[in-house]
N, CA, C and O atoms as a Maestro MAE file, in Angstrom:
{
 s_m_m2io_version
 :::
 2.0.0
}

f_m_ct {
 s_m_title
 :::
 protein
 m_atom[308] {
  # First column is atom index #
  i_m_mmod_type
  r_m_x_coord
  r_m_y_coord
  r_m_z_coord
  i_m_residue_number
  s_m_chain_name
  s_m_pdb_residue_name
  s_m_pdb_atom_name
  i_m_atomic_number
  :::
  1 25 -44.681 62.997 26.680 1 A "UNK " " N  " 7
  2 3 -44.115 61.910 25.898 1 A "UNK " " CA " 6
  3 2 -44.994 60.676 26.100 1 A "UNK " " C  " 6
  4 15 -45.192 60.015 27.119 1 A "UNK " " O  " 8
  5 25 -45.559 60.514 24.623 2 A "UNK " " N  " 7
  6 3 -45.953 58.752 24.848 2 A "UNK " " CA " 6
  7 2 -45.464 57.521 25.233 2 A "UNK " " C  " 6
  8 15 -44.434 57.079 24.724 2 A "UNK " " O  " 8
  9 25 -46.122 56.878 26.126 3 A "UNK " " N  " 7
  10 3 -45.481 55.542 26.862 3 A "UNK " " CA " 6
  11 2 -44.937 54.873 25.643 3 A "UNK " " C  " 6
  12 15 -43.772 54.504 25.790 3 A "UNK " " O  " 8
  13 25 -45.418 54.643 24.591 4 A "UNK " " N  " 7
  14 3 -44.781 53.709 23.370 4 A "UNK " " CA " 6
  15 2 -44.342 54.286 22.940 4 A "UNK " " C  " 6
  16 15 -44.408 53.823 21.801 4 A "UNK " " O  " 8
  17 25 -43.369 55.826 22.822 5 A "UNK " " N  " 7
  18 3 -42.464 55.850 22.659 5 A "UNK " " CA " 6
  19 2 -41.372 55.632 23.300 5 A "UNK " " C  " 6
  20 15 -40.397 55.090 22.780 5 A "UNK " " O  " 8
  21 25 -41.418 56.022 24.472 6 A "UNK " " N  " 7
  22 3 -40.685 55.760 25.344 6 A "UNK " " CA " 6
  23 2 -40.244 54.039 25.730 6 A "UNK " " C  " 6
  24 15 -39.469 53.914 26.679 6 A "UNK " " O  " 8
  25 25 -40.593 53.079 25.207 7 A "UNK " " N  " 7
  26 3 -40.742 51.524 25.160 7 A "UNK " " CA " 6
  27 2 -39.940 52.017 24.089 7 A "UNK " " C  " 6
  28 15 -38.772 52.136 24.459 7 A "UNK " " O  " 8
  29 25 -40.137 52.374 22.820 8 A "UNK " " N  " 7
  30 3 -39.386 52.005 21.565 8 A "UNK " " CA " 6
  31 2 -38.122 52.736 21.709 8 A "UNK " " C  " 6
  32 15 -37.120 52.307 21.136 8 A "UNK " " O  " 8
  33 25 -38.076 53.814 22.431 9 A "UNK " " N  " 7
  34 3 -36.358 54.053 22.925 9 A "UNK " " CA " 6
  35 2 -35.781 53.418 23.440 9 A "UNK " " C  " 6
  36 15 -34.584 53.311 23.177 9 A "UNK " " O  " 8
  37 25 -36.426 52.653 24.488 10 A "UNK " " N  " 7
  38 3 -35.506 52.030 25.141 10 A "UNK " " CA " 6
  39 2 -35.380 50.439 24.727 10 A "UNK " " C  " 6
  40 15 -34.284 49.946 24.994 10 A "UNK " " O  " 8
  41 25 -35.988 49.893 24.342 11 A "UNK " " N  " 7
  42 3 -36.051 48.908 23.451 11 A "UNK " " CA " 6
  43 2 -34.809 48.712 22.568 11 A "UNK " " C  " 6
  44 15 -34.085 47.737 22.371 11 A "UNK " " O  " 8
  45 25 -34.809 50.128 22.045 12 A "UNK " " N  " 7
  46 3 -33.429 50.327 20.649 12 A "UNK " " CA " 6
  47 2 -31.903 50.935 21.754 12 A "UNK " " C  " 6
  48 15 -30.688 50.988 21.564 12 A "UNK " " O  " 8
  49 25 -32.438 51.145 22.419 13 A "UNK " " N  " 7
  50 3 -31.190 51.723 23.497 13 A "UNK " " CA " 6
  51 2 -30.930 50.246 23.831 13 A "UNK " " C  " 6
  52 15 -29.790 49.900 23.523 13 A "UNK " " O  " 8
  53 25 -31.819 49.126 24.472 14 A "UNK " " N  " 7
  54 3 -31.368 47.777 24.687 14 A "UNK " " CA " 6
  55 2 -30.902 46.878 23.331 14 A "UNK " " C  " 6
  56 15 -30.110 45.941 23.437 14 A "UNK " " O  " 8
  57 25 -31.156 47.053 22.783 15 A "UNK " " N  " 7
  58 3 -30.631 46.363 21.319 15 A "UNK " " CA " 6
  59 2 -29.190 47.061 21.069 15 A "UNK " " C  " 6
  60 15 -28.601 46.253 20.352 15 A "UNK " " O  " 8
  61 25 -28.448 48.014 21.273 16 A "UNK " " N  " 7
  62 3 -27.631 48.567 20.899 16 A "UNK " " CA " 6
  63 2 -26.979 48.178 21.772 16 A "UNK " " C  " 6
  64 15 -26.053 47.417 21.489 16 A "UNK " " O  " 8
  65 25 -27.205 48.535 23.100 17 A "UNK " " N  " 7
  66 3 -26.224 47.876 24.160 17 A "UNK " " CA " 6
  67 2 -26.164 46.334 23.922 17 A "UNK " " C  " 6
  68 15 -25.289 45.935 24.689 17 A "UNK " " O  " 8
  69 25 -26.703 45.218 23.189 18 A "UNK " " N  " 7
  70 3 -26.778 43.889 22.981 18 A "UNK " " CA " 6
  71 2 -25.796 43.830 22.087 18 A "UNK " " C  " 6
  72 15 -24.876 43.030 22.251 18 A "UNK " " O  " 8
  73 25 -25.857 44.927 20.674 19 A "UNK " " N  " 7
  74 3 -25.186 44.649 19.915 19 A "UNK " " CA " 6
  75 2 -23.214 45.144 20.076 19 A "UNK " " C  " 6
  76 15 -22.328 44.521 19.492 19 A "UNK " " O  " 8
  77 25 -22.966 46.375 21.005 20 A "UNK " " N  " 7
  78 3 -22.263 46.384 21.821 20 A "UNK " " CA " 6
  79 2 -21.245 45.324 22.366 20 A "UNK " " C  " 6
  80 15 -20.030 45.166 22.253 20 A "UNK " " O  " 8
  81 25 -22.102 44.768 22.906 21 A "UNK " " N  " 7
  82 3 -21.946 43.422 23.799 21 A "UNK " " CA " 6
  83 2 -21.249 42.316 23.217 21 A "UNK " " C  " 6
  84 15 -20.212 41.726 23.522 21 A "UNK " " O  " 8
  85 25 -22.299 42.158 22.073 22 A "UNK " " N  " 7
  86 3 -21.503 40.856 20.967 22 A "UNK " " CA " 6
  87 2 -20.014 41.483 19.815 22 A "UNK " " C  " 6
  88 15 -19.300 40.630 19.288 22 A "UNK " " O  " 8
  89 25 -19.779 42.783 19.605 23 A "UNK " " N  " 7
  90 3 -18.743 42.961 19.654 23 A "UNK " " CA " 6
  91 2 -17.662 43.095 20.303 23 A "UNK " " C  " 6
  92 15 -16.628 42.894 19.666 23 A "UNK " " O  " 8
  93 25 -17.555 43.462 21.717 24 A "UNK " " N  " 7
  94 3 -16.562 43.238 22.319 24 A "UNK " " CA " 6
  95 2 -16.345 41.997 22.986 24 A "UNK " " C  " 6
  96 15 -15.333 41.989 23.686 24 A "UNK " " O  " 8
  97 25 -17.239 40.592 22.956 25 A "UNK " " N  " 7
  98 3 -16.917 39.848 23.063 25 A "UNK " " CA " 6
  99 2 -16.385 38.826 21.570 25 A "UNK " " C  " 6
  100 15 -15.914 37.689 21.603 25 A "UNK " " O  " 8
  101 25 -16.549 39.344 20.836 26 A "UNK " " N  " 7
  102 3 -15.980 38.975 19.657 26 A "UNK " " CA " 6
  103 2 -14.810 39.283 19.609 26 A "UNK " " C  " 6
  104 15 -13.948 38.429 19.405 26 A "UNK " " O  " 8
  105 25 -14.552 40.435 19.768 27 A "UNK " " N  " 7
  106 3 -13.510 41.136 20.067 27 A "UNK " " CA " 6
  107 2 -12.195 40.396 21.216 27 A "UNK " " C  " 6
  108 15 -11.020 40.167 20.927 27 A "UNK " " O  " 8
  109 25 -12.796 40.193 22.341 28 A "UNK " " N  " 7
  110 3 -12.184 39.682 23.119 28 A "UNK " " CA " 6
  111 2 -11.958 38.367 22.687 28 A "UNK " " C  " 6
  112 15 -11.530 37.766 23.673 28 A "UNK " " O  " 8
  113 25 -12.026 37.571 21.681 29 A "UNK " " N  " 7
  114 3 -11.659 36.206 21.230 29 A "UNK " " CA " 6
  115 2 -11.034 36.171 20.390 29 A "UNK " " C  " 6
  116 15 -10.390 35.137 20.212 29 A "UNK " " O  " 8
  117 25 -10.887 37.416 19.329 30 A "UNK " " N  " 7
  118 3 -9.725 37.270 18.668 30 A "UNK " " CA " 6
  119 2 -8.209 37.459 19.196 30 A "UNK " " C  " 6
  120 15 -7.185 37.401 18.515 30 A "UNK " " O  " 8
  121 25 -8.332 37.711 20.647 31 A "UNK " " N  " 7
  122 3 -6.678 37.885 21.397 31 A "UNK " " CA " 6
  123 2 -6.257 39.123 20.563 31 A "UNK " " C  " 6
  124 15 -5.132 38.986 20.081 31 A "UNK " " O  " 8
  125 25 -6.850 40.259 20.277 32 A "UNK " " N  " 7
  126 3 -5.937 41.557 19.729 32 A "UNK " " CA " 6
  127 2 -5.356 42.454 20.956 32 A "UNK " " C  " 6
  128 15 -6.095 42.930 21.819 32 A "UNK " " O  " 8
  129 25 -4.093 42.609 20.934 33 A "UNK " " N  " 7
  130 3 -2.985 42.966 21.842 33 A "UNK " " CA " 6
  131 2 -3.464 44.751 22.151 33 A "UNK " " C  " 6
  132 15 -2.684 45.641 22.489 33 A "UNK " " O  " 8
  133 25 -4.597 44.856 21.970 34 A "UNK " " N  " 7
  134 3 -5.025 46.460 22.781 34 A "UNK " " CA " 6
  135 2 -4.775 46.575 24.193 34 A "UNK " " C  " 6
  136 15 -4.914 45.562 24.878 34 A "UNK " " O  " 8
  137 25 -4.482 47.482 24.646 35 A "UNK " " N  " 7
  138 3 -4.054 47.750 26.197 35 A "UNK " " CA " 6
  139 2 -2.501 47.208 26.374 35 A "UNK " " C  " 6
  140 15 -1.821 47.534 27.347 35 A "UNK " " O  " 8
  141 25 -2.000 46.306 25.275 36 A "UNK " " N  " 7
  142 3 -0.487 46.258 25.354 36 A "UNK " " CA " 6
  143 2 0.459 46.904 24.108 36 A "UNK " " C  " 6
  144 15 1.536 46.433 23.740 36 A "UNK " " O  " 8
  145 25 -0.167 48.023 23.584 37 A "UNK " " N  " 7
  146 3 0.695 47.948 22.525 37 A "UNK " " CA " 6
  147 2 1.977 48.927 22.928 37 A "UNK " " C  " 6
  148 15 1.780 49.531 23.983 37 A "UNK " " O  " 8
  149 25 3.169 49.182 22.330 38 A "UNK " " N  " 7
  150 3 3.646 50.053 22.417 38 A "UNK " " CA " 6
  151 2 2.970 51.373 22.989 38 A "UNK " " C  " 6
  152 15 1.739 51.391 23.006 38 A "UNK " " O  " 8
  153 25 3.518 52.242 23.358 39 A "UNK " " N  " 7
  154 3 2.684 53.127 23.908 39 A "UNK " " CA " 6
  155 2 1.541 53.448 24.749 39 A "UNK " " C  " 6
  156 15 1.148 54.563 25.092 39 A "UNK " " O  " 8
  157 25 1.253 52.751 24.918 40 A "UNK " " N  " 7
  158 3 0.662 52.263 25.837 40 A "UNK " " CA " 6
  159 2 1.010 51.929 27.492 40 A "UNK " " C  " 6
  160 15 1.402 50.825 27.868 40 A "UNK " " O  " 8
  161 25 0.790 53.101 28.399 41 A "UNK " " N  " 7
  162 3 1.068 53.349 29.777 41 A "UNK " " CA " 6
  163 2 0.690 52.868 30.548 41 A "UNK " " C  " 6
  164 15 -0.533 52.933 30.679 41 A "UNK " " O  " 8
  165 25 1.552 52.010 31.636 42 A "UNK " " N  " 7
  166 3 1.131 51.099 32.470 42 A "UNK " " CA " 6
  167 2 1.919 51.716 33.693 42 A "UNK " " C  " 6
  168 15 3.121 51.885 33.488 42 A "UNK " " O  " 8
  169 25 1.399 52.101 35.010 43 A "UNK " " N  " 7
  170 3 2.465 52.105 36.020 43 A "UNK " " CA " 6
  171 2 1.793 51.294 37.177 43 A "UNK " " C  " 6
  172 15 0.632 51.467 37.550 43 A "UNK " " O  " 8
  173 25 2.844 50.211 37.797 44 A "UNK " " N  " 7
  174 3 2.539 49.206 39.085 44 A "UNK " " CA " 6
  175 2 3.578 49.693 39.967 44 A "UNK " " C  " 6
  176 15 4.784 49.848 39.771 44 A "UNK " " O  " 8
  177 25 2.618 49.967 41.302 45 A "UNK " " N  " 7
  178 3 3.470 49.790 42.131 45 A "UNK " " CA " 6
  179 2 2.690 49.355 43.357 45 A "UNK " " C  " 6
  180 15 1.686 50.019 43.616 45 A "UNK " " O  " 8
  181 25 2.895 48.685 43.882 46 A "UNK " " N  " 7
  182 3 2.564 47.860 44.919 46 A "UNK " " CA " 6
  183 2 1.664 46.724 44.556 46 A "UNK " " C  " 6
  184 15 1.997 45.697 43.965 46 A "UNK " " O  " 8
  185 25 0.106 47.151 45.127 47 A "UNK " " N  " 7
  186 3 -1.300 47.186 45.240 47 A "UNK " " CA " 6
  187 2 -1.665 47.481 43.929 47 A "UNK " " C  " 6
  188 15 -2.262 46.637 43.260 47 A "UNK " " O  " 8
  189 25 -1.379 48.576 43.480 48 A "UNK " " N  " 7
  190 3 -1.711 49.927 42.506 48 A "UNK " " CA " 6
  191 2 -1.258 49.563 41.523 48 A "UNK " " C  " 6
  192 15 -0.066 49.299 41.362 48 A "UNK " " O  " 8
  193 25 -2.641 49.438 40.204 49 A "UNK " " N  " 7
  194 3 -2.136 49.916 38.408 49 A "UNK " " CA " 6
  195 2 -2.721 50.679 38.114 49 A "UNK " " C  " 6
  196 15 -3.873 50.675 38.548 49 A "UNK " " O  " 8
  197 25 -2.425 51.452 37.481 50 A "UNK " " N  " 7
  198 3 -2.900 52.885 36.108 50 A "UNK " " CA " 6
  199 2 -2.139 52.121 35.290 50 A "UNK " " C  " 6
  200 15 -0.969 51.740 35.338 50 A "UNK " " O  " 8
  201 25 -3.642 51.874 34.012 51 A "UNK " " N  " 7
  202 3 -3.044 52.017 32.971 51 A "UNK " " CA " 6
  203 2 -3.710 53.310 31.790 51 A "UNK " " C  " 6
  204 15 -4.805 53.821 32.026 51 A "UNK " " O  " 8
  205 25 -3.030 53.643 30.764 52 A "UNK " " N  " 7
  206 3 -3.281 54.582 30.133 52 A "UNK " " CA " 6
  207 2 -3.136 54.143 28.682 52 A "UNK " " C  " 6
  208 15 -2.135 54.467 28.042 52 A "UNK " " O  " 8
  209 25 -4.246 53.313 28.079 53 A "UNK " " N  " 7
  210 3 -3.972 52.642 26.794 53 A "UNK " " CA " 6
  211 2 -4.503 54.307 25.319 53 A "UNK " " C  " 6
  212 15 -5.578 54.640 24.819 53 A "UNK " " O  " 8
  213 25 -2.871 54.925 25.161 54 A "UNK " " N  " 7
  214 3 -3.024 56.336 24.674 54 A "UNK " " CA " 6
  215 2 -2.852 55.106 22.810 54 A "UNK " " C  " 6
  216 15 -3.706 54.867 21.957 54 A "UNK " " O  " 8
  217 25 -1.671 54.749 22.894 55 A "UNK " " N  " 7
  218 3 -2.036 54.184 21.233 55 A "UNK " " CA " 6
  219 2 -3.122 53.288 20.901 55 A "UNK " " C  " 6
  220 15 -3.624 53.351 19.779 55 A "UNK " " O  " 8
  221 25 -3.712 52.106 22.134 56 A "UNK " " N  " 7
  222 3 -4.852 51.482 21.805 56 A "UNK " " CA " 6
  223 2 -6.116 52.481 21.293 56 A "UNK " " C  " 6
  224 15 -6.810 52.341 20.286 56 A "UNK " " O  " 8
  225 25 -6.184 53.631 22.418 57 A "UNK " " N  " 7
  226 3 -7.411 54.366 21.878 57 A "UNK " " CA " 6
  227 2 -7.398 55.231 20.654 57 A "UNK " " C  " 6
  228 15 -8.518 55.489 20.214 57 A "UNK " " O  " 8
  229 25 -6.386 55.731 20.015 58 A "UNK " " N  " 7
  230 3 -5.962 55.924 18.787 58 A "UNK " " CA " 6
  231 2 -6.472 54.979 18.041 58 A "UNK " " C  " 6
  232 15 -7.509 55.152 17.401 58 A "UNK " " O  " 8
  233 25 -5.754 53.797 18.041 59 A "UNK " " N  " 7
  234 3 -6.398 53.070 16.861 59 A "UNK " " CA " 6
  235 2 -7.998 52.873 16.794 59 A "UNK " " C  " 6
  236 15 -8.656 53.032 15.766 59 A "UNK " " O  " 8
  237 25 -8.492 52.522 17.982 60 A "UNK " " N  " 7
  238 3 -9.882 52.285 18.043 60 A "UNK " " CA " 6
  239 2 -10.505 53.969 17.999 60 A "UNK " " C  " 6
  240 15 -11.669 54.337 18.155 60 A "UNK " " O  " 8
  241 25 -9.670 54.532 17.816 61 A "UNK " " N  " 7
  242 3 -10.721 55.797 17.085 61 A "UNK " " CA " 6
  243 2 -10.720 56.288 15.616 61 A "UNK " " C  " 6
  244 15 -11.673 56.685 14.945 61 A "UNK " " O  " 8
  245 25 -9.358 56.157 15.268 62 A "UNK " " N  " 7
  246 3 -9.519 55.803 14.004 62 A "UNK " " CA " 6
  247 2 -10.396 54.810 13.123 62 A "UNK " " C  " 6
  248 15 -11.257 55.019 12.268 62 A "UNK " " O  " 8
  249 25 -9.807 53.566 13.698 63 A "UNK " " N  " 7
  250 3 -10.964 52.201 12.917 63 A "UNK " " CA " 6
  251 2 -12.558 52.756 13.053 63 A "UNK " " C  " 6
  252 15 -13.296 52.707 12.069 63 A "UNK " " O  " 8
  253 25 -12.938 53.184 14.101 64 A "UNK " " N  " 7
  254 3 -14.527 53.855 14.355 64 A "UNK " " CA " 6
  255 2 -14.665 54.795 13.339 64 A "UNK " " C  " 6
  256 15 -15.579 54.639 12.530 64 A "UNK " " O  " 8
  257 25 -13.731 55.972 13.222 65 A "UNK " " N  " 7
  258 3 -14.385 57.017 12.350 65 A "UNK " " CA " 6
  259 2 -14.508 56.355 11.266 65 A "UNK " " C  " 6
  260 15 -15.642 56.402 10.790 65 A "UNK " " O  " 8
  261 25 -13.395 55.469 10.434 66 A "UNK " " N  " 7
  262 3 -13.216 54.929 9.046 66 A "UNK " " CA " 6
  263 2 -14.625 54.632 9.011 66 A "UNK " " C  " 6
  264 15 -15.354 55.427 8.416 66 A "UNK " " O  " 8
  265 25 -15.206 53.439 9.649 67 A "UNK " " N  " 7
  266 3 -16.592 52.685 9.767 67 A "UNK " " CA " 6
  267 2 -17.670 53.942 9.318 67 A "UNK " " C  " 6
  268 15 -18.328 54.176 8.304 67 A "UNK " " O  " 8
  269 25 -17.539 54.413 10.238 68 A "UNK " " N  " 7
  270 3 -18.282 55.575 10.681 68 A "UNK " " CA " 6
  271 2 -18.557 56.326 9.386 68 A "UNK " " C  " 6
  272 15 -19.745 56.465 9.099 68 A "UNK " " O  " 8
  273 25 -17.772 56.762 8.673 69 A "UNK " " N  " 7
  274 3 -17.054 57.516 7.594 69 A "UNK " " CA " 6
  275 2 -18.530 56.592 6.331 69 A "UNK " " C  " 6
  276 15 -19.591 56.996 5.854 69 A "UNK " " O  " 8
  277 25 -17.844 55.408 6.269 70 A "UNK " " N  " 7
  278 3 -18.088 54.306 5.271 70 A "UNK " " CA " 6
  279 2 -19.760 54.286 5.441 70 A "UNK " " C  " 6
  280 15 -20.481 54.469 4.460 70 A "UNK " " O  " 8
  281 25 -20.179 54.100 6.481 71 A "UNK " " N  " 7
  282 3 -22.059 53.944 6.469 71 A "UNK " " CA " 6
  283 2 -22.518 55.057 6.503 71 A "UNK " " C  " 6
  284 15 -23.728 55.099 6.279 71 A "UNK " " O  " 8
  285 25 -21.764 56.503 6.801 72 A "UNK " " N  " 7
  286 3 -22.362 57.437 6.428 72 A "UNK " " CA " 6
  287 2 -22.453 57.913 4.899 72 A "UNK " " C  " 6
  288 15 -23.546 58.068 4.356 72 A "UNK " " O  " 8
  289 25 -21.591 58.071 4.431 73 A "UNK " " N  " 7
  290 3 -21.476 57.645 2.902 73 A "UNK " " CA " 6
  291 2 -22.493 56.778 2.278 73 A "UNK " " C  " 6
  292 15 -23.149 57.277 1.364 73 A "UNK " " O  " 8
  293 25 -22.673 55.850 2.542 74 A "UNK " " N  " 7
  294 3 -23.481 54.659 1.756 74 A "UNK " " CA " 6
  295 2 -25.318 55.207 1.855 74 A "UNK " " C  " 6
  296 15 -26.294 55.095 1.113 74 A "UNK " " O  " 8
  297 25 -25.015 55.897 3.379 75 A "UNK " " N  " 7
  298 3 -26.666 56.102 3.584 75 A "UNK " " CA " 6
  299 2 -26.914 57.523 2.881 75 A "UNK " " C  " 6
  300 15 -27.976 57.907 2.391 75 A "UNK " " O  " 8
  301 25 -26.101 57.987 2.920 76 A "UNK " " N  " 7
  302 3 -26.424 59.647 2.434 76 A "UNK " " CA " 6
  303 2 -26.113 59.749 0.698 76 A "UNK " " C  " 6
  304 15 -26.057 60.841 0.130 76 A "UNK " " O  " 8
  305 25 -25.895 58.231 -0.133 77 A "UNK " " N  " 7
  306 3 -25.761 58.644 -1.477 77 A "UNK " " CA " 6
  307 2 -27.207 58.513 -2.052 77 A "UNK " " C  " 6
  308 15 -27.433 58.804 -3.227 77 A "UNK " " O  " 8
  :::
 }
 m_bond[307] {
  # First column is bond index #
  i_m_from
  i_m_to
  i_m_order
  :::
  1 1 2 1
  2 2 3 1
  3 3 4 2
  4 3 5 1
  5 5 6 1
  6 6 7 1
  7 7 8 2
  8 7 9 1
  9 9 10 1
  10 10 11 1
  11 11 12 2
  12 11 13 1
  13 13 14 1
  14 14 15 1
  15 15 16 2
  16 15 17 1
  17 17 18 1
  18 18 19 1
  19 19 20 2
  20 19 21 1
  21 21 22 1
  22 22 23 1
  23 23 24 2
  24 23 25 1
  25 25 26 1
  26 26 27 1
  27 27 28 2
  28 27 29 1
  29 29 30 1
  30 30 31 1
  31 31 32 2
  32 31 33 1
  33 33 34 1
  34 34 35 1
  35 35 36 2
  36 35 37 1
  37 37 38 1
  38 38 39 1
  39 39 40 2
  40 39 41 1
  41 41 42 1
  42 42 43 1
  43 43 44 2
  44 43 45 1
  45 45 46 1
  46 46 47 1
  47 47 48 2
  48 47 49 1
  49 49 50 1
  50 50 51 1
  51 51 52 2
  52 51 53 1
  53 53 54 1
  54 54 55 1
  55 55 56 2
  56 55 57 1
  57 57 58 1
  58 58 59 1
  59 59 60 2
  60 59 61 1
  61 61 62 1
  62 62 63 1
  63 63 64 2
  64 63 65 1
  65 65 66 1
  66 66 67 1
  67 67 68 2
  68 67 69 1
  69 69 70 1
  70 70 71 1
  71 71 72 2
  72 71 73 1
  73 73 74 1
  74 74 75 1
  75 75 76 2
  76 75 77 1
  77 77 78 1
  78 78 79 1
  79 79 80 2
  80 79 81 1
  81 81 82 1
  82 82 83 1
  83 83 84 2
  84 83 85 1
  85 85 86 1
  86 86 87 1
  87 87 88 2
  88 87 89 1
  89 89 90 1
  90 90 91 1
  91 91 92 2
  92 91 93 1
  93 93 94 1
  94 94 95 1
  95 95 96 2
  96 95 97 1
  97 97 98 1
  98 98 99 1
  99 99 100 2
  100 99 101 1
  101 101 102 1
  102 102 103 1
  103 103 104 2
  104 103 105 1
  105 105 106 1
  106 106 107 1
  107 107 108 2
  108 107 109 1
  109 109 110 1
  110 110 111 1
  111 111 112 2
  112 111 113 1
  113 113 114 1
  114 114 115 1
  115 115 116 2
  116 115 117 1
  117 117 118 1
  118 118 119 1
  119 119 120 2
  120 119 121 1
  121 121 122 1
  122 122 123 1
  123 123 124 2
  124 123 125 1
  125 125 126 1
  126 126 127 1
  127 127 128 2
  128 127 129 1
  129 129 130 1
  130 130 131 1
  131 131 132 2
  132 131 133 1
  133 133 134 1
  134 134 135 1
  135 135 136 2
  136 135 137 1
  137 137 138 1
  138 138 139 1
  139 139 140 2
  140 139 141 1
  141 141 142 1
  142 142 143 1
  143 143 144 2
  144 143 145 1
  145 145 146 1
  146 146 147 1
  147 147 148 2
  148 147 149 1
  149 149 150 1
  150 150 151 1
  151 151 152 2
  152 151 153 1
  153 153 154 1
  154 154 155 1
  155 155 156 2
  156 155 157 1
  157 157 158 1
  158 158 159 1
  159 159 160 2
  160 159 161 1
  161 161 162 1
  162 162 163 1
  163 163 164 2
  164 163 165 1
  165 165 166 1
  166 166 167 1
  167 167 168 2
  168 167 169 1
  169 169 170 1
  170 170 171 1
  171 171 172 2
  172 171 173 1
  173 173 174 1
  174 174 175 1
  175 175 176 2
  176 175 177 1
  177 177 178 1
  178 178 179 1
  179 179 180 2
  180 179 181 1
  181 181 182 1
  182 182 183 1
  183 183 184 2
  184 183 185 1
  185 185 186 1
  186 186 187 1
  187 187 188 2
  188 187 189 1
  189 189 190 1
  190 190 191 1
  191 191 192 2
  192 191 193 1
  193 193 194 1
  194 194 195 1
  195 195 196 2
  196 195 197 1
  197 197 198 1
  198 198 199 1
  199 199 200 2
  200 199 201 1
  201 201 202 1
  202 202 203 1
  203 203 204 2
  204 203 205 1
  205 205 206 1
  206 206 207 1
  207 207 208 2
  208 207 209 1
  209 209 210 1
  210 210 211 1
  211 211 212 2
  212 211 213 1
  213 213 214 1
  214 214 215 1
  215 215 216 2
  216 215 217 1
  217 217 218 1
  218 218 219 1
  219 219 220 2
  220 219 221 1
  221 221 222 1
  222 222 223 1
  223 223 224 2
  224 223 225 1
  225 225 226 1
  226 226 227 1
  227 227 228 2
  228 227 229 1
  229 229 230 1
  230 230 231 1
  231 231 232 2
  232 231 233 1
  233 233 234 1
  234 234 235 1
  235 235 236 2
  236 235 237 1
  237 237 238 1
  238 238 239 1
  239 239 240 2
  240 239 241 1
  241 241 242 1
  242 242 243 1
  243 243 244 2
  244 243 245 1
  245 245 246 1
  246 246 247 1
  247 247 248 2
  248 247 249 1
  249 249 250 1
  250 250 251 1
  251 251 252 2
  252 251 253 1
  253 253 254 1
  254 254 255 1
  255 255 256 2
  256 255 257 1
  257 257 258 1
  258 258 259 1
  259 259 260 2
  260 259 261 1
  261 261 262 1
  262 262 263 1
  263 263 264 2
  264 263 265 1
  265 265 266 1
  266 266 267 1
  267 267 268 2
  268 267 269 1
  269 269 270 1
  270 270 271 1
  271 271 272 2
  272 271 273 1
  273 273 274 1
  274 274 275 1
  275 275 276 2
  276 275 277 1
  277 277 278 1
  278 278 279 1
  279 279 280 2
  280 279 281 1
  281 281 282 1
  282 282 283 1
  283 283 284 2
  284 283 285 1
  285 285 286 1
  286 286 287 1
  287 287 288 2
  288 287 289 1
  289 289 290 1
  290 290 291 1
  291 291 292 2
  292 291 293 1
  293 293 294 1
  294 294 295 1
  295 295 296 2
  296 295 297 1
  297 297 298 1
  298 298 299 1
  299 299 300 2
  300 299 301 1
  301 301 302 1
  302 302 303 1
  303 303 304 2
  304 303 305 1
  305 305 306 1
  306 306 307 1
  307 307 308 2
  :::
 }
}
């Protein structure tokens, strides 16, 4: 494997993790109630939390595929 490729992977591997980044801090400023919604499993006891966000990750897998769905479409017409 060529050194410049290996730069341009990781280059785009660092750009992705950047872009990553600026969505979930976007994310985190709109105050959206993920990790509390209904359904969403929390047990405290003491010291100790587990939580188990089962409807947050639902939605955020849904909203992903939709996306997902939508730019694959657009690129493959």
């Amino acid at each position: 494997m060529e050194l410049s490729l290996l730069a341009r992977i990781v280059a785009l591997f660092g750009l992705l993790l950047l872009i990553v980044a600026g969505i979930l801090y976007l994310l985190d400023q709109l105050d959206l109630p993920l990790g509390n919604l209904p359904g969403d499993i929390k047990f405290k006891r003491g010291n100790f939390t587990c939580a188990v966000p089962l409807v947050s990750s639902l939605i955020i897998s849904v909203v992903l595929t939709v996306i997902l769905n939508i730019v694959l479409y657009f690129l493959n017409k």
